[in-house]
N, C-alpha and C positions, 0 to 999 in steps of 0.2 A: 270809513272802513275800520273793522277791528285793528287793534294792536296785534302784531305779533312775536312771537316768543324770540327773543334775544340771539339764542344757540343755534335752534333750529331752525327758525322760519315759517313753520307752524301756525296756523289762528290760535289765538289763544283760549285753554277750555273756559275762559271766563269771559270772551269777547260779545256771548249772548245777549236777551234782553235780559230785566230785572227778572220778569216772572218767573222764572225758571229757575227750581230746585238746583240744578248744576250749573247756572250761566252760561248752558250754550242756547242757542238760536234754534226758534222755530224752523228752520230749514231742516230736514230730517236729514237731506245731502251734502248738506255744509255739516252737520255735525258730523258724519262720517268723514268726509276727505278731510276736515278741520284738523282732526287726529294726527294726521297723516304727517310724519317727518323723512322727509329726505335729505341723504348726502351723496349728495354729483361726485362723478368719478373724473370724469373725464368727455368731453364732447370732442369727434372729428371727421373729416371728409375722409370716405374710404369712394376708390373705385377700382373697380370689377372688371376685371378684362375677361371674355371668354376665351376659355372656361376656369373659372377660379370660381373660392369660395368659402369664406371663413366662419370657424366655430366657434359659439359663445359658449363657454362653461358655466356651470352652474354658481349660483353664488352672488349675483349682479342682475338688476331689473336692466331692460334697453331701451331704446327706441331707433326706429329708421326714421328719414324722411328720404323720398326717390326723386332725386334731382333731374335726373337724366338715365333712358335705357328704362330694363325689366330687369327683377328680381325674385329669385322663388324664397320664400321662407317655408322653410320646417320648425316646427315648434317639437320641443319635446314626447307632445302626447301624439304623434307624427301627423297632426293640421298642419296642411300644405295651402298658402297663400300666396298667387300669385301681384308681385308691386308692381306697379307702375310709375310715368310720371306723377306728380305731385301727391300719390298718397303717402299715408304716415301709417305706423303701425307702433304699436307700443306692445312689448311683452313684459308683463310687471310679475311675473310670480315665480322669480330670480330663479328660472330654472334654464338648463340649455335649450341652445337651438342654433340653426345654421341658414347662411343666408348666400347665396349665391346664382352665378349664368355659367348657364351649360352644365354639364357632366364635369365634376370634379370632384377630388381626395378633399375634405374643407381641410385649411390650414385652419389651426387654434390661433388664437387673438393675440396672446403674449406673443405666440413665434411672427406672427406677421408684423407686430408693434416693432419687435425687435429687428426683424429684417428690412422690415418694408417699409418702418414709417420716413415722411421729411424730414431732414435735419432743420428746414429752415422753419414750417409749422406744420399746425396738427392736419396732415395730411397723409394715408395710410395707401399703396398703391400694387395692387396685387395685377402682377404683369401674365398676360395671354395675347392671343394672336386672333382673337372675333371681337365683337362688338364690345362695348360696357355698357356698364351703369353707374353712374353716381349719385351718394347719397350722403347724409348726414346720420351720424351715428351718437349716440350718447350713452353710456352705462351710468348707472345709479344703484344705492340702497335704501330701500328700507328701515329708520332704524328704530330702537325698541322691541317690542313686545307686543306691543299693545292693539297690532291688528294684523298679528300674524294669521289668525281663523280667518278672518273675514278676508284675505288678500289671497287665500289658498282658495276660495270658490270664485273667485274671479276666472275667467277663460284665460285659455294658454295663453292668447293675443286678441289685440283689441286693435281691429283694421278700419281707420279714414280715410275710406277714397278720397280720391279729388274731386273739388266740387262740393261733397258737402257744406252746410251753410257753416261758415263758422271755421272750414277747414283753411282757409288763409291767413286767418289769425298765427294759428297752429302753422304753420309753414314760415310765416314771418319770426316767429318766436324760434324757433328750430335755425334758422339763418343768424338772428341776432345772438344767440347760444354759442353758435360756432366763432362768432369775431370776437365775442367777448373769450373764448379759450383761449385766441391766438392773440389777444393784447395780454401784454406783461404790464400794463400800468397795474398803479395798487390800487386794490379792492376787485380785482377783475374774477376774482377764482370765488368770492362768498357772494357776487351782484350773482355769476352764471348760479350757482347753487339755487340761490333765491329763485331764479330765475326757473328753474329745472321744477321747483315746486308748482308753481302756477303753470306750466307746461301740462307735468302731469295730470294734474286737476281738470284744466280744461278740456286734456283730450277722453277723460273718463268722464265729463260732464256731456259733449259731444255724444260720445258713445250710447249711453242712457237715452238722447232723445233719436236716437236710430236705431239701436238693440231690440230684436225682434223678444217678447215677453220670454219665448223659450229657450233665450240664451241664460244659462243658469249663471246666479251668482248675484247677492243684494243688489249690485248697479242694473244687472237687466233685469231684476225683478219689477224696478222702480217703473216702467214700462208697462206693466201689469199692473190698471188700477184697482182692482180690489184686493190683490197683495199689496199694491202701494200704500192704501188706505189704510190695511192694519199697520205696517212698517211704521206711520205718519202717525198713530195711535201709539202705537208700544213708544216711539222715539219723542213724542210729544207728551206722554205722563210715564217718566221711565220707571220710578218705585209703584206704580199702580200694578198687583198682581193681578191679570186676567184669567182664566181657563181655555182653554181650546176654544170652548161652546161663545164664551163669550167675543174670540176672536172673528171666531167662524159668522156670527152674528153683524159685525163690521161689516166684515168682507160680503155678507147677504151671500152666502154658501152654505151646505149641507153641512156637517163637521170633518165624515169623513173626506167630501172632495176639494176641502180646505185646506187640512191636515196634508194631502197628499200632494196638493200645486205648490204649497206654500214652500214643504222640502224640498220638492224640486227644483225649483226657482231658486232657496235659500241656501239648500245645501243642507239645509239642518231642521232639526221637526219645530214649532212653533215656541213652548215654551224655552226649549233650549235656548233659542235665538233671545228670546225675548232677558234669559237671565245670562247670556252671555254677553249683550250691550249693556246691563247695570253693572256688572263686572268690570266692563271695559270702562264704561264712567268714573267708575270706584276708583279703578287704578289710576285713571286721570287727574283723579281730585286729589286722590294719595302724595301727587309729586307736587300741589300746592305748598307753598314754605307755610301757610298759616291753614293748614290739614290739620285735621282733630279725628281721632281717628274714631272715636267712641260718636260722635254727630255723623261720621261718614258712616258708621254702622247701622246706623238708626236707620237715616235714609235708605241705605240700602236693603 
């Protein structure tokens, strides 16, 4: 398994094989989430009495997992998602949303932390007089720069039923996230972090192999094999400059109806993508301590 980055947790951009101009890996999806740093905020059980219901503000990626009961999410771009037992839902594009049973004012998160959580652990308990739900709850950030584009065409949320293959990993890891908050032994706050990484990873790896092709945004593109196949092209010789025509040729597509699936899906028209991942290389190679910057220009 690669090394990784000391601070962050991170894969490191050098963990690749040799062949490769940048030392990242043939994986076109390992070198995107590879990118990826996260800092955990906080992991905890909230339950939902009806009717209650609390607001996440903007500012902070989340996730649910639904232990027990139903829950509706609203996403900010007002996608309504009905939870259940054991799905999970991840909303990563640090924007708000609210999660609640029944008909209710949402309480904000600070005010319910402050009113409502346990004093003995991370246990947050929003009192009503109908059924509930219980769930596991995490916020995170993002941090850097470095994939702020590509994290804004993601979907507002990204829903694993229960049941899917692969989704009790994902439910196990969300359980062991929560003990490890509520242990005060040392090291228990940078294992959860660590830990939070490879969460998110696998539930946007998940995702990808259930994402119907016209869920927009690189991870559902990856779905779509002849967008995947250029993506796997452009990510596999990243200083190779293509033309449309030439992409369009990969994908065994017309140019125009190339050009037109590829934005859709990508968010963004082909060359642009294509000179916004050497960008995004560049600046990876930039925080190297033995970075030259005059060789990183060349390549690039």
């Amino acid at each position: 398994m690669p090394d990784h980055d000391r601070t962050s947790g991170r894969l490191a951009l050098e963990s690749g094989g040799s062949g490769s101009p940048t030392g990242l890996s043939d994986d076109f999806l390992s070198q995107i989430l590879g990118l990826i740093r996260l800092a955990g905020e906080r992991v905890f059980s909230v339950e939902l009495m009806a009717p209650s219901a609390l607001s996440f503000g903007a500012g902070a990626a989340c996730f649910h997992l639904v232990e027990a009961g139903e829950a509706m999410v609203t996403a900010s771009d007002g996608r309504q998602v009905v939870l259940r037992r054991g799905d999970f839902i991840l909303l990563p594009q640090e924007s708000a949303h609210v999660i609640g049973v029944g008909d209710a004012v949402p309480v904000p998160l600070t005010t319910a932390l402050a009113r409502h959580l346990h004093p003995e652990g991370p246990v947050l308990r929003l009192p009503g007089e109908g059924p509930a739900a219980r769930l596991i709850t995490g916020t995170f950030r993002f941090e850097g720069d470095n994939l702020t584009s590509m994290l804004a065409v993601l979907p507002s949320f990204i829903h694993i039923p229960a049941g899917t293959v692969g989704g009790d990993w994902l439910a196990g890891a969300v359980r062991t996230l929560l003990a490890e908050a509520a242990d005060a032994r040392a090291g228990a706050a940078i294992l959860a972090s660590r830990m939070m990484d490879v969460l998110v990873i696998h539930a946007m790896r998940l995702w990808v192999r259930t994402a119907r092709p016209e869920d927009r945004g690189w991870l559902g593109a990856l779905a779509d094999p002849r967008i995947s196949r250029v993506l796997k092209a452009i990510h596999d010789e990243p200083f190779r400059i293509r033309t449309v025509a030439e992409l369009a040729a990969l994908a065994r597509m017309s140019r125009s109806n190339f050009a037109e699936r590829f934005a859709l899906l990508i968010g963004a028209p082909p060359l642009h993508y294509q000179t916004r991942w050497r960008l995004l290389l560049a600046h990876g190679m930039l925080q190297r301590s033995d970075a030259r910057v005059g060789e990183i220009g060349r390549q690039i």
